[in-house]
N, CA, C and O of each residue as an XYZ file, in Angstrom:
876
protein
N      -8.371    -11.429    -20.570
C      -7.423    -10.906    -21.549
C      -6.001    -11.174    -21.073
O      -5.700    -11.092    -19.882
N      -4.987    -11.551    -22.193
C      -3.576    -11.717    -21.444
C      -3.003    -10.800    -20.818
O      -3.274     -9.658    -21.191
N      -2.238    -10.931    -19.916
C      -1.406     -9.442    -19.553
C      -0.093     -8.667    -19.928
O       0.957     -9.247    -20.206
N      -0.247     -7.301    -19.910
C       0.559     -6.982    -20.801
C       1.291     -5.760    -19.858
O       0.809     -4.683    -19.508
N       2.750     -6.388    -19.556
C       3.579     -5.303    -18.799
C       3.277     -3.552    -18.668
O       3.070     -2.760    -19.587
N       3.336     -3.295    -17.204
C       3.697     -1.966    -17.590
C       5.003     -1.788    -16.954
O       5.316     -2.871    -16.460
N       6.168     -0.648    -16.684
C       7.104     -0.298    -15.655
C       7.167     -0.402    -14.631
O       6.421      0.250    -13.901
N       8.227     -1.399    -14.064
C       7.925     -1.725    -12.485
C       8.052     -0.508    -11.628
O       7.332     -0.398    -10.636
N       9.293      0.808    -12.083
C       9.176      1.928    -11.787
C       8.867      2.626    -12.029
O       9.156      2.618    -13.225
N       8.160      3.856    -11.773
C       7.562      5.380    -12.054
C       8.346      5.857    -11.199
O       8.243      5.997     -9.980
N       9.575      6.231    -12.323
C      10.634      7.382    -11.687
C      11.227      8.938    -12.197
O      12.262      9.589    -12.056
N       9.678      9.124    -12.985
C      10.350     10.446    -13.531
C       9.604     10.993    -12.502
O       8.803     10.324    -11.849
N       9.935     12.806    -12.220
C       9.727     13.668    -11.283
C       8.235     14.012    -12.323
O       7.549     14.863    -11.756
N       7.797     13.687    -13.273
C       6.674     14.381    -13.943
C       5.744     13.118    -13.089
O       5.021     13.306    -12.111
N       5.969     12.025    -13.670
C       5.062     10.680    -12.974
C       4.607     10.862    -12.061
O       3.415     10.836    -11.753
N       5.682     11.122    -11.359
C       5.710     11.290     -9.841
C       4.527     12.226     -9.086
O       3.794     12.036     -8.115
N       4.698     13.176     -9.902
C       3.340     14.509     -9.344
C       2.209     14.146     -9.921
O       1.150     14.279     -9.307
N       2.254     13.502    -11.508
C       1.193     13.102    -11.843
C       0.686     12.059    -11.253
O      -0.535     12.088    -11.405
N       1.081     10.990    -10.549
C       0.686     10.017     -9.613
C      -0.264     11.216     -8.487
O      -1.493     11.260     -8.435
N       0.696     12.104     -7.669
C       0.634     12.671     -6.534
C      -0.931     13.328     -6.437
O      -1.750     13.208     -5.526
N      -1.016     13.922     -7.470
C      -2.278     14.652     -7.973
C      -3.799     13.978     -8.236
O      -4.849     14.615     -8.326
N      -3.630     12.477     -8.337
C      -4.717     12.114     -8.560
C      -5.234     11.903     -7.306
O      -4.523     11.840     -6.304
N      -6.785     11.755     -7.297
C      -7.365     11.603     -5.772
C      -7.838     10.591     -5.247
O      -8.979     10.373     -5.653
N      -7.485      9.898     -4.550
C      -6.920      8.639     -4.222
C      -7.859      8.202     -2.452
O      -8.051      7.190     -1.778
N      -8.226      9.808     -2.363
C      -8.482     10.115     -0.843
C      -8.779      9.219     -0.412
O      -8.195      8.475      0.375
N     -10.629      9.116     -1.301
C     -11.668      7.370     -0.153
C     -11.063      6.384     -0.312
O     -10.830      5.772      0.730
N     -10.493      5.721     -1.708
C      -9.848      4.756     -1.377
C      -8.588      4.620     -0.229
O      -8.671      3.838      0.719
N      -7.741      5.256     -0.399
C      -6.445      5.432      0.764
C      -7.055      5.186      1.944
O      -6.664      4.346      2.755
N      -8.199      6.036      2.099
C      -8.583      5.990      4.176
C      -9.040      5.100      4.148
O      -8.879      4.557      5.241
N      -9.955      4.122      3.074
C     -10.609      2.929      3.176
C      -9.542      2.132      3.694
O      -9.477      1.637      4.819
N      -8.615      2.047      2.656
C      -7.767      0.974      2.944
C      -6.652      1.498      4.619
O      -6.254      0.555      5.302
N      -6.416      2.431      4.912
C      -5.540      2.733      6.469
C      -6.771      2.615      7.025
O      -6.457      1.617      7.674
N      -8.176      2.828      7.394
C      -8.807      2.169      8.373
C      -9.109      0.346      8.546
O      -9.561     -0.373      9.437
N      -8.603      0.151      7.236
C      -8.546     -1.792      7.497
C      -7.363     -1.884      8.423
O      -7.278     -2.462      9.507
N      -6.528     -1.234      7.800
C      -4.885     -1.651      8.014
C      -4.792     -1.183     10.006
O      -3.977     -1.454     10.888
N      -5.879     -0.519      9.976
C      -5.968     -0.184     11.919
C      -6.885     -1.277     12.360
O      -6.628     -1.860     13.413
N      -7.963     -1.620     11.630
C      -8.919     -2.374     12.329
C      -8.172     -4.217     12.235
O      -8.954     -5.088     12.615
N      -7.010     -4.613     11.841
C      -6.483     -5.779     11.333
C      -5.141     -5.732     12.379
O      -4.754     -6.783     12.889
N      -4.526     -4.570     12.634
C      -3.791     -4.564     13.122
C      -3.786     -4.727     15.049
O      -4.792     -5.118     15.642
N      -2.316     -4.301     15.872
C      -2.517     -4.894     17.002
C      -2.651     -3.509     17.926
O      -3.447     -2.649     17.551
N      -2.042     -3.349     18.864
C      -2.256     -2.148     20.083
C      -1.081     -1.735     19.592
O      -1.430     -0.832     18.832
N       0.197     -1.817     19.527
C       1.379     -0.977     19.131
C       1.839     -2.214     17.982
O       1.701     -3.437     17.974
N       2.388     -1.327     17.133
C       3.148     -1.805     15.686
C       4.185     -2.069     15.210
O       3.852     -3.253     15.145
N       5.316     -2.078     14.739
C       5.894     -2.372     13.573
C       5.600     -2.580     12.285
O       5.517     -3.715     11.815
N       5.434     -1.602     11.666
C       4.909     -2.210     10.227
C       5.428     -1.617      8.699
O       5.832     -0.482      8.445
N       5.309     -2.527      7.979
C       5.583     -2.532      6.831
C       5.281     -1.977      5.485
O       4.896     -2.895      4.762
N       5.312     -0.487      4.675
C       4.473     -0.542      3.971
C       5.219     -0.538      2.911
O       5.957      0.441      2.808
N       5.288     -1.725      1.662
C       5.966     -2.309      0.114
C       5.319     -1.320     -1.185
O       4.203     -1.573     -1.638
N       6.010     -0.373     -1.624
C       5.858      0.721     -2.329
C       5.035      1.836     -1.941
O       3.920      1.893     -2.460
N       5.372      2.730     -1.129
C       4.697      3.534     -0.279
C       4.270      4.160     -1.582
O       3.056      3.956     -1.571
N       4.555      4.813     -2.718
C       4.510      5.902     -3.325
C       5.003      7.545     -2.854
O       6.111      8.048     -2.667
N       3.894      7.966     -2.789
C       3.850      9.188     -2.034
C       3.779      9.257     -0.783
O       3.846     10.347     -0.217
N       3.644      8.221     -0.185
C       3.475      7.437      1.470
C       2.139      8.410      2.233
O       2.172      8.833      3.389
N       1.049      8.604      1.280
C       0.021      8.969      1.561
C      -0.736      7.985      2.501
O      -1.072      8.412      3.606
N      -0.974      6.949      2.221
C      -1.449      5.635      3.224
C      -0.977      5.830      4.220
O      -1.779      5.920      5.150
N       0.421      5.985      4.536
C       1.456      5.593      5.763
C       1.089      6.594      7.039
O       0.908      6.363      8.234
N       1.054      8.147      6.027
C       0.180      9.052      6.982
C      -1.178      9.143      7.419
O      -1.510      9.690      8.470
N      -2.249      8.409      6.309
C      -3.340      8.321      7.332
C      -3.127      7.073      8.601
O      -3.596      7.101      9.739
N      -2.544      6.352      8.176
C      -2.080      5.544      9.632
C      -1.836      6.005     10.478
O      -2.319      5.863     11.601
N      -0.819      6.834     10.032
C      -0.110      7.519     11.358
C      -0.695      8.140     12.164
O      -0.249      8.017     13.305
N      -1.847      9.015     11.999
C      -2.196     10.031     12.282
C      -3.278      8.825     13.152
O      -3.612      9.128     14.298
N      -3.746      7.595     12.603
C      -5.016      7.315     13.105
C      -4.379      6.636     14.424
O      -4.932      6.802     15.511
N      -3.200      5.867     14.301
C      -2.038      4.687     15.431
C      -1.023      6.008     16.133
O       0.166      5.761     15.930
N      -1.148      6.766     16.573
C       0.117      7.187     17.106
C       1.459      6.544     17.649
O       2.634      6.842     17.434
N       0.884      5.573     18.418
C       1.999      4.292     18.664
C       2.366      3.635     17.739
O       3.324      3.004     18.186
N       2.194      3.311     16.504
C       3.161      2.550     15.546
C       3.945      3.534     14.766
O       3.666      4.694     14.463
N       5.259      2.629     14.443
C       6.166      3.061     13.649
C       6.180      2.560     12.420
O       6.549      1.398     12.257
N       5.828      3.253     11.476
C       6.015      2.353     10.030
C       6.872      2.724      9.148
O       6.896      3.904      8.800
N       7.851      1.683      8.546
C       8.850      1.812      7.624
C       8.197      1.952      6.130
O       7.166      1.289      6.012
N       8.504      2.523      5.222
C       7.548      2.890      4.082
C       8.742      2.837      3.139
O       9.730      3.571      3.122
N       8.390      1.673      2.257
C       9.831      1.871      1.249
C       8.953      1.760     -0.177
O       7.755      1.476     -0.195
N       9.587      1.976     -1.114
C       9.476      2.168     -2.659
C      10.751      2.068     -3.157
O      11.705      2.203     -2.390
N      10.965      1.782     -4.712
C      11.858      1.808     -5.287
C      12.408      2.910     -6.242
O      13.513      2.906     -6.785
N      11.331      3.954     -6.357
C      11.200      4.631     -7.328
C      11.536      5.835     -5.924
O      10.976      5.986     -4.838
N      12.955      6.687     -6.723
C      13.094      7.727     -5.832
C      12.224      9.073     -6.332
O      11.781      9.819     -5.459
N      12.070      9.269     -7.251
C      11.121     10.407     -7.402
C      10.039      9.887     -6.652
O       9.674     11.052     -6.495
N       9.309      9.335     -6.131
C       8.243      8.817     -5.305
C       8.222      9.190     -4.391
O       7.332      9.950     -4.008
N       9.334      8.748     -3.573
C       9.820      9.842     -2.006
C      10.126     10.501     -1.995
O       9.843     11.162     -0.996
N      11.016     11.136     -2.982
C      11.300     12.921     -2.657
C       9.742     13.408     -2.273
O       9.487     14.086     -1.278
N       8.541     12.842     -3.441
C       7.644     13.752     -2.817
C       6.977     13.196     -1.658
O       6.128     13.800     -1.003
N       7.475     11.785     -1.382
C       6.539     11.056      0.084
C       7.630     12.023      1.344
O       7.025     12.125      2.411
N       8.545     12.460      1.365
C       9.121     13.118      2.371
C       8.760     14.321      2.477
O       8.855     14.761      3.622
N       8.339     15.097      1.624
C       7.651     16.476      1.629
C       6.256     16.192      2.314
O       5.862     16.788      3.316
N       5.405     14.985      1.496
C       4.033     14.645      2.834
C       4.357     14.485      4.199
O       3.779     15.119      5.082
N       5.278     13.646      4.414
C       5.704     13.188      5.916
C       6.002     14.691      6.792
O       5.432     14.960      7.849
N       6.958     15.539      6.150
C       7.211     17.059      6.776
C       6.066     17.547      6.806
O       5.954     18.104      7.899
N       5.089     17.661      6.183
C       4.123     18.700      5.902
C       3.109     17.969      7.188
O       2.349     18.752      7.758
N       3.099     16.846      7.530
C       2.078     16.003      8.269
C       2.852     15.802      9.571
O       2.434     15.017     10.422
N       4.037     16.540      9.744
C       4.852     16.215     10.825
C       4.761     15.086     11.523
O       4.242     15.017     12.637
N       5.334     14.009     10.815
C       5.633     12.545     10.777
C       6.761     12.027     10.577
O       6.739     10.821     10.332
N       7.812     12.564     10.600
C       9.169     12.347     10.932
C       9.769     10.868     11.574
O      10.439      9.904     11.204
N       8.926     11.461     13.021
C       9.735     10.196     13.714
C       8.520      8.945     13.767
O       8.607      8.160     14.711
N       7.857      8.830     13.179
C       6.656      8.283     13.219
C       6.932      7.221     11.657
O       6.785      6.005     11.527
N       7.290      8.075     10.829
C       7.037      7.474      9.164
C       8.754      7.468      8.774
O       9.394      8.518      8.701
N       9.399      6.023      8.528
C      10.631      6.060      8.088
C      10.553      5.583      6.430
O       9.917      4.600      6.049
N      11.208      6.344      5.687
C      11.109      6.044      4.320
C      12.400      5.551      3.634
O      13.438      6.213      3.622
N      12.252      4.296      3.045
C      13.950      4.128      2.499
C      13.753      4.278      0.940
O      12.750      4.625      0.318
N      14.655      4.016      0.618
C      14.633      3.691     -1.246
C      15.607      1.797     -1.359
O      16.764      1.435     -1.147
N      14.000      0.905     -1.910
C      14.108     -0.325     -1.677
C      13.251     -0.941     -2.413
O      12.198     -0.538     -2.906
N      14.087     -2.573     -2.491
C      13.134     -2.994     -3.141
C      12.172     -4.154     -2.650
O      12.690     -4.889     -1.808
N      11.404     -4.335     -2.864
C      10.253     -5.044     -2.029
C      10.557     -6.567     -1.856
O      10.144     -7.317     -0.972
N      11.657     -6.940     -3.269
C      11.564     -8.211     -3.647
C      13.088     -8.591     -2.963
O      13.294     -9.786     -2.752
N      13.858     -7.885     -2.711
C      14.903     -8.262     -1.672
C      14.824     -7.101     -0.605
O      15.220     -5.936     -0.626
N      14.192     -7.830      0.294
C      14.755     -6.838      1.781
C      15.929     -7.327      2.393
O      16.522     -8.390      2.207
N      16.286     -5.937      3.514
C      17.280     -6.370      3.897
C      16.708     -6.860      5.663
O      17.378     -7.508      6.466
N      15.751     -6.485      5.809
C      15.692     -7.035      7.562
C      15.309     -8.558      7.813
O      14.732     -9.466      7.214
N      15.929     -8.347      8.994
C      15.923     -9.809      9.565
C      14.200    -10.680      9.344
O      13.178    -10.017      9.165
N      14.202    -11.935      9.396
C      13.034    -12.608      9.447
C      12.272    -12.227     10.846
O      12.808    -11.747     11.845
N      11.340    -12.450     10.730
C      10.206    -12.494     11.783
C      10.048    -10.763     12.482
O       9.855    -10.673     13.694
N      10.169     -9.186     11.443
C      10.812     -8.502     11.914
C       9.617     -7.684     12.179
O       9.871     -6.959     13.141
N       8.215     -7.452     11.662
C       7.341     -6.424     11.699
C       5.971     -7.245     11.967
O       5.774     -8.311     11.386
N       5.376     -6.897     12.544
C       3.896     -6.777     13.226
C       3.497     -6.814     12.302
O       3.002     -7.940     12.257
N       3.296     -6.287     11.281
C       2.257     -6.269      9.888
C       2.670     -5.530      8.577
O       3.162     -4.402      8.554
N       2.472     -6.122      7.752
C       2.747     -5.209      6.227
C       1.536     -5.221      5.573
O       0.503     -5.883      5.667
N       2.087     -3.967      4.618
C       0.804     -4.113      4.343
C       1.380     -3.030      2.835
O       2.292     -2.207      2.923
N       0.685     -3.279      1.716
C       0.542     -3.057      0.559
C       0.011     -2.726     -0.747
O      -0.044     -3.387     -1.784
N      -0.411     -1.414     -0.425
C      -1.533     -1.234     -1.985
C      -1.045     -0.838     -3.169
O      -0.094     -0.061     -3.259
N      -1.861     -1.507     -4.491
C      -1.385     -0.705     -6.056
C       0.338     -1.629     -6.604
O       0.814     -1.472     -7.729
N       0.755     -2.203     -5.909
C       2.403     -2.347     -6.002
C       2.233     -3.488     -7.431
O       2.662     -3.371     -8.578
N       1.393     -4.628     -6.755
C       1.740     -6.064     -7.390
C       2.167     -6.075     -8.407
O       3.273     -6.515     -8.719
N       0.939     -5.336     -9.477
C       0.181     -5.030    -11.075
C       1.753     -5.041    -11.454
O       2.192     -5.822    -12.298
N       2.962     -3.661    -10.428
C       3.784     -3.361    -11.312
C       4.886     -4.521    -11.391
O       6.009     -4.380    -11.874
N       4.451     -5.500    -10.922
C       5.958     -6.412    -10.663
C       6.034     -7.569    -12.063
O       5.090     -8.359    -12.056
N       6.678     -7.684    -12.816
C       6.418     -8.887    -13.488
C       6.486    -10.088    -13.024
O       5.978    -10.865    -13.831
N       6.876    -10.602    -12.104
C       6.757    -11.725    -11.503
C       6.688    -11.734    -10.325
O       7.847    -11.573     -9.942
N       5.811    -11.856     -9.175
C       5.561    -10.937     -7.921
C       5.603    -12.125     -6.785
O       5.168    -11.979     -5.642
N       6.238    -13.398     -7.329
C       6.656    -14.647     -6.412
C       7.599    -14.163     -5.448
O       7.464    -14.252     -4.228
N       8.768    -13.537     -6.191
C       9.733    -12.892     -4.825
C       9.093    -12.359     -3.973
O       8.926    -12.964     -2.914
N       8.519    -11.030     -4.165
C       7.655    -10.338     -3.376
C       6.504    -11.237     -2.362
O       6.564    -11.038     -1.149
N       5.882    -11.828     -2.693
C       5.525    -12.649     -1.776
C       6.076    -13.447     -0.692
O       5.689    -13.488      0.475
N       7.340    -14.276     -1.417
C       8.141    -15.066      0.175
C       9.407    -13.949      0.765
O      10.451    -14.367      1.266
N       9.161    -12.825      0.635
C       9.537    -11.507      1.095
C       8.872    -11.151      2.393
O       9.310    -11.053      3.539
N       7.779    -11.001      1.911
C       6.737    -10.413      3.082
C       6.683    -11.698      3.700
O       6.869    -11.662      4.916
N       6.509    -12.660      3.275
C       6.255    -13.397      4.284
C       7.230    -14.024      5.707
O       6.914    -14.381      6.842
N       8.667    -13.923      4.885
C       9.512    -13.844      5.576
C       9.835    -13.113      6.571
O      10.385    -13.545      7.584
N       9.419    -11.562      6.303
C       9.596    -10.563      7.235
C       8.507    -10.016      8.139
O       8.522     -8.921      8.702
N       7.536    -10.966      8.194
C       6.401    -10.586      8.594
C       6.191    -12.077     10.217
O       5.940    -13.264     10.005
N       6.311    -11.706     11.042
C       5.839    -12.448     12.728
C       4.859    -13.054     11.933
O       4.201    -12.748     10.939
N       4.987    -14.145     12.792
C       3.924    -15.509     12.769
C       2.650    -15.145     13.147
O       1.747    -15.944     12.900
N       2.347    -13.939     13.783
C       1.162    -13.815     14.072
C       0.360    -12.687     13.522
O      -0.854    -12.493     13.589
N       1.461    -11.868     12.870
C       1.331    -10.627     12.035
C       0.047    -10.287     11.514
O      -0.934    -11.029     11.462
N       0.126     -9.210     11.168
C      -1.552     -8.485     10.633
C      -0.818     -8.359      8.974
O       0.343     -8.015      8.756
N      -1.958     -8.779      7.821
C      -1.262     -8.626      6.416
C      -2.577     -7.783      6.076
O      -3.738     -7.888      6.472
N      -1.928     -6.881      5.163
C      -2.984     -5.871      4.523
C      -3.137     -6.153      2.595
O      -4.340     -5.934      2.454
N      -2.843     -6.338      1.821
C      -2.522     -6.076      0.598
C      -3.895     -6.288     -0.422
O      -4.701     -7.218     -0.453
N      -3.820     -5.084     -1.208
C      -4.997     -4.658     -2.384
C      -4.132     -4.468     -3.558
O      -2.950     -4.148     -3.690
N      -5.238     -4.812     -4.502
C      -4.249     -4.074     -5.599
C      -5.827     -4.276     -6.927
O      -6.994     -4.534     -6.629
N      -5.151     -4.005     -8.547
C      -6.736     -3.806     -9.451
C      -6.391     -5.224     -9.790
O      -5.272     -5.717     -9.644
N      -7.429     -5.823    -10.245
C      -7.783     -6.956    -10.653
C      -7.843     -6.892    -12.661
O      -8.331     -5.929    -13.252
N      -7.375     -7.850    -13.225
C      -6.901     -7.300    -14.344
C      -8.749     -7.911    -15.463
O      -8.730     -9.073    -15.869
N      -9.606     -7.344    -15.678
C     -10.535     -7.670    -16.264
C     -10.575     -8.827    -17.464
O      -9.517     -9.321    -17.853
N     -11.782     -9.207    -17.993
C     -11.583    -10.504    -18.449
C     -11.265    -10.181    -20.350
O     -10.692    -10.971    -21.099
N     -11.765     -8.981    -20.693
C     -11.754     -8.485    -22.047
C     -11.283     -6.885    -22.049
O     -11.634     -5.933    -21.351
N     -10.304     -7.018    -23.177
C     -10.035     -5.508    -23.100
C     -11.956     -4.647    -23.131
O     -11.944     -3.652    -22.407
N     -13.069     -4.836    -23.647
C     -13.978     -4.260    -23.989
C     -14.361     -4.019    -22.700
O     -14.753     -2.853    -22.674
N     -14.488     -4.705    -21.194
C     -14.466     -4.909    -20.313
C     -13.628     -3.531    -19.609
O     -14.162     -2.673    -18.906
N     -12.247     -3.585    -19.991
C     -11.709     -3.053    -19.292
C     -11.798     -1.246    -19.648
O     -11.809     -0.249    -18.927
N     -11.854     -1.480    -21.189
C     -12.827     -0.071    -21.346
C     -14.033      0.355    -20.939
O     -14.441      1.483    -20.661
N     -14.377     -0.350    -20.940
C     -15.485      0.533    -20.284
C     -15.370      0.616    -18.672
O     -16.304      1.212    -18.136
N     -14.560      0.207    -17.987
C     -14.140      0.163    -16.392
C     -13.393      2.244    -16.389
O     -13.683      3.294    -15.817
N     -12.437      1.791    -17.346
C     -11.628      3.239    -17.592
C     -12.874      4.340    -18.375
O     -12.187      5.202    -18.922
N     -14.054      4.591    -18.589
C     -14.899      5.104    -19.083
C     -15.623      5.610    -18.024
O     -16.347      6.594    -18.172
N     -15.519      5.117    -17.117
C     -16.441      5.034    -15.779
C     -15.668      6.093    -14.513
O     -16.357      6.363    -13.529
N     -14.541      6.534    -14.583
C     -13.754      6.718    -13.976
C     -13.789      8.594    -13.641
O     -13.645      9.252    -12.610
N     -14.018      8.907    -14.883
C     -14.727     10.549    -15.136
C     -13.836     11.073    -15.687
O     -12.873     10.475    -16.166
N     -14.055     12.525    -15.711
C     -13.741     13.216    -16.461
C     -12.629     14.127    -15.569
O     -11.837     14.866    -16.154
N     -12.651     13.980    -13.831
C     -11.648     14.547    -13.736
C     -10.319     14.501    -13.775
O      -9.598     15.379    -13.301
N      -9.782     13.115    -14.539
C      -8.589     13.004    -15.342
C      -8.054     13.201    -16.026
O      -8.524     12.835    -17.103
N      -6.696     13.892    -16.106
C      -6.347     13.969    -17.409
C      -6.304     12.373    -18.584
O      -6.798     11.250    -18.480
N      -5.590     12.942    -19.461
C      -5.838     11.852    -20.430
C      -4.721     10.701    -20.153
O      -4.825      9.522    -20.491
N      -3.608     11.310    -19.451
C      -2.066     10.581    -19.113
C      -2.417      9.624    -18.007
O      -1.988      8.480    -17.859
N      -3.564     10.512    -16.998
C      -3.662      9.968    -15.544
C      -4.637      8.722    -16.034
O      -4.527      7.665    -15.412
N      -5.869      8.826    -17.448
C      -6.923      8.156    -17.335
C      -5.791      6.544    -18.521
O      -6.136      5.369    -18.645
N      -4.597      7.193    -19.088
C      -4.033      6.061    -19.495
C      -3.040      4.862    -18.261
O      -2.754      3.671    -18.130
N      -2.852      6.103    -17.641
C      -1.971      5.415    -16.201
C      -3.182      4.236    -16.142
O      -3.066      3.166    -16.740
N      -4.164      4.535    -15.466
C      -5.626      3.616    -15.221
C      -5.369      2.088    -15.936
O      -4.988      1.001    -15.500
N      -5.863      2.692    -17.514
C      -5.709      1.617    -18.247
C      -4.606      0.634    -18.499
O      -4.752     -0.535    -18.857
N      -3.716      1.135    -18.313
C      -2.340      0.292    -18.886
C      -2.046     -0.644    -17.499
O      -1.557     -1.755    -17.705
N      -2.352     -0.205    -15.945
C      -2.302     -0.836    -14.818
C      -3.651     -2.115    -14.969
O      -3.395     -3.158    -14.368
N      -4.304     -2.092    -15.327
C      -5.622     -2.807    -15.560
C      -5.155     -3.893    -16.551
O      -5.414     -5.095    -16.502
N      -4.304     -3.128    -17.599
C      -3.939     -4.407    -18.159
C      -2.576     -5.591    -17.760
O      -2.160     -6.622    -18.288
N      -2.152     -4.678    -16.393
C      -0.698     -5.269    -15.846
C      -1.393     -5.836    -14.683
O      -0.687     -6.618    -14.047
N      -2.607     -5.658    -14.219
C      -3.231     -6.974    -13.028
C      -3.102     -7.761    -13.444
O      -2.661     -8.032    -14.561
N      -3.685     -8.728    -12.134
C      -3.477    -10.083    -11.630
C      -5.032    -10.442    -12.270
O      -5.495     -9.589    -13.027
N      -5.723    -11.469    -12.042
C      -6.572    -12.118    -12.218
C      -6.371    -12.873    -10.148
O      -5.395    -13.174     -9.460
N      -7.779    -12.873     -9.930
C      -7.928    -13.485     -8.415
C      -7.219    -14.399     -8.346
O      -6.246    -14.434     -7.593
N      -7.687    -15.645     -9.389
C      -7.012    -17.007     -9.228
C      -5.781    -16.714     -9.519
O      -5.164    -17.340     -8.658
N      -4.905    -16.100    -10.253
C      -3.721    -16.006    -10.159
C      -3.045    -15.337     -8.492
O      -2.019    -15.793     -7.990
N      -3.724    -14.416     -7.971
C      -3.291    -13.904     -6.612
C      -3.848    -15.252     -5.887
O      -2.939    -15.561     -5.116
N      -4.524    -15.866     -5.803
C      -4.380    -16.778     -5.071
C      -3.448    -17.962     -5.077
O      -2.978    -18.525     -4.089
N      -3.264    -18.236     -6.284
C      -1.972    -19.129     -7.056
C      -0.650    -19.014     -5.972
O      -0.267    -19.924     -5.236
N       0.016    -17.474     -6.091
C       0.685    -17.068     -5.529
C       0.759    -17.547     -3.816
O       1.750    -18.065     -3.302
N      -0.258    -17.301     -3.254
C      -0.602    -17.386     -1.801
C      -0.061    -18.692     -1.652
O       1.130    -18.827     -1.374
N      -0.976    -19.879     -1.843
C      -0.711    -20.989     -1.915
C       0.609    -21.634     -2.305
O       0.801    -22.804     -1.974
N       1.705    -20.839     -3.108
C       2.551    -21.152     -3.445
C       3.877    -21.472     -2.464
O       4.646    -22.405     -2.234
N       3.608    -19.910     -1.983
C       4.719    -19.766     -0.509
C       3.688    -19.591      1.101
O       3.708    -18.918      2.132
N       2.827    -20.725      0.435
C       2.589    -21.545      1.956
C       1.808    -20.238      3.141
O       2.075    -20.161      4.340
N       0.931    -19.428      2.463
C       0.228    -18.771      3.453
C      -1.249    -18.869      3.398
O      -2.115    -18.305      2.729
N      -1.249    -19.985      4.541
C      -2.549    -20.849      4.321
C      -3.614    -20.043      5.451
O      -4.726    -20.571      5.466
N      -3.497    -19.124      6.184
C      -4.328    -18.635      6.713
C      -4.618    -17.330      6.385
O      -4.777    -16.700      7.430
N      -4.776    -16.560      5.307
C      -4.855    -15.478      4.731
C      -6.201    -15.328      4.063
O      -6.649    -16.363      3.570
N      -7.012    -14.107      3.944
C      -8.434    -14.452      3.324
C      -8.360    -13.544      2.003
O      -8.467    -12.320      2.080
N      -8.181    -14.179      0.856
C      -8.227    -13.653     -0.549
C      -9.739    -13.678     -1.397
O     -10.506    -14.569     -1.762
N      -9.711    -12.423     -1.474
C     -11.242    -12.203     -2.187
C     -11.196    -11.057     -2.496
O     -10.481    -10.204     -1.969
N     -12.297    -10.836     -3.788
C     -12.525     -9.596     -4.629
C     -13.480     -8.935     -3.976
O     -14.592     -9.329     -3.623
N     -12.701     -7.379     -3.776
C     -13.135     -6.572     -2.813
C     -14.189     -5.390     -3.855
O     -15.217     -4.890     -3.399
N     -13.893     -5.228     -4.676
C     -14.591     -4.494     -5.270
C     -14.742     -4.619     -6.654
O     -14.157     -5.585     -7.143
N     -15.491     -3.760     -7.561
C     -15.400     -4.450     -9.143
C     -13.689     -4.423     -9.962
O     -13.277     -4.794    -11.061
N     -13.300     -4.031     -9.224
C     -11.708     -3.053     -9.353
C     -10.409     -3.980     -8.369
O      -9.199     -3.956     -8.590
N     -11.148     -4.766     -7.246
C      -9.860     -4.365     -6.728
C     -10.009     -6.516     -6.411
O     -10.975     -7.261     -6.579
N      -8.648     -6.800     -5.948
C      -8.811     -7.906     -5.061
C      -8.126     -7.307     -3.904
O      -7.507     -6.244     -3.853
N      -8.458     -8.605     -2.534
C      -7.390     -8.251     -1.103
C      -7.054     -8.574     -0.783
O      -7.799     -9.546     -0.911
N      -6.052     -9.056      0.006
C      -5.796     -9.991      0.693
C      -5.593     -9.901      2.028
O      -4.714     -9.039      2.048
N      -5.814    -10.220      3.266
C      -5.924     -9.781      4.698
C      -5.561    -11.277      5.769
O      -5.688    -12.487      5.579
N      -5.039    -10.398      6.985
C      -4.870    -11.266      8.199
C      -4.586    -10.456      8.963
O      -3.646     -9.661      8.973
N      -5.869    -10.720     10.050
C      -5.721     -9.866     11.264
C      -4.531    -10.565     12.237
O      -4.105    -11.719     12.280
N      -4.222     -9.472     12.920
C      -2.892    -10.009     13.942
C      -3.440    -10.598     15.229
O      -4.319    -10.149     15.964
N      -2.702    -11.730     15.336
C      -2.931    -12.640     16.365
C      -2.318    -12.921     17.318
O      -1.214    -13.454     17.213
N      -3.213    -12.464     19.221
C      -2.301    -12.339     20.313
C      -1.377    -13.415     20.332
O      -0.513    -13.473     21.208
């Protein structure tokens, strides 16, 4: 099915909780136990739309030695990712800016690993974002990034959002849908890869839902 924009930001304070509220748990630890098992002995790392910077803290908690910078663009996002970070006493551990993924400001070759879930879907053109990370990411770096895969028929994609249950509201179970229709297609995330020249990266569909993309860090 073609794709059809959603908002690159979710910046109202309602979004924001309504994001916060959904439960995200297995997936999140799924994805921070890759992002440990890919990564090196101490860190620098990167995480490109933290949200609520829920990810950033199961890291944290699992790496004590890494420091991870956690940015988003959407400030209602971090007001409430800084209330997690306090509440998880992660302070000096979890730094949060308000940023955008597709122009950073740090130097090249600057972090051990980035890493990225849910973001892409929202970007309309997510080429910047790619020779971004790649720029700011060591030659030998650990790359993490997931995101939903955009199905082949809307009939398809209903019934994906049908499947999902009932403990959603109706806003949270449209959030679902409207992101489903703002994915990527694989071959298009791979398109991308190939584009800005990251030829050692392993892209594949991780689940009926999701694609990934990965590179473990190299001594």
């Amino acid at each position: 099915m073609e794709r059809i924009l959603e908002p690159e930001v979710m910046d109202t304070e309602a979004e924001a909780l309504e994001y916060d509220s959904m439960d995200f748990l297995a997936v999140n630890a799924v994805f921070a136990q890759r992002t440990v098992e890919l990564g090196s002995r101490i860190a620098q790392v990167l995480d490109l739309g933290t949200g609520t910077a829920r990810i950033p803290i199961l890291i944290a908690q699992a790496r004590p030695e890494w420091q991870i910078v956690a940015i988003d663009l959407a400030e209602s996002m971090l007001a409430i990712a800084r209330k997690n970070v306090v509440s998880a006493k992660l302070e000096t551990q979890i730094q949060l800016e308000l940023m955008d993924a597709k122009q950073l400001p740090y130097p090249s070759s600057s972090f051990d690993g980035v890493i990225s879930n849910s973001l892409i879907h929202h970007l309309p053109d997510p080429l910047p974002f790619f020779q971004e990370l790649k720029r700011v990411l060591k030659p030998q770096g650990f790359l993490l990034l997931r995101d939903l895969l955009r199905p082949h028929s809307p009939v398809i994609a209903d019934a994906m959002v049908a499947e999902i249950g009932t403990e959603y509201s109706p806003h949270q179970t449209q959030l679902f849908r409207d992101s489903l229709g703002a994915a990527f297609t694989l071959e298009e995330i791979q398109s991308f890869v190939e584009t800005v020249g990251f030829s050692d990266v392993k892209v594949y569909q991780s689940s009926e839902r999701h694609w990934t993309i990965e590179r473990a860090f190299s001594a």
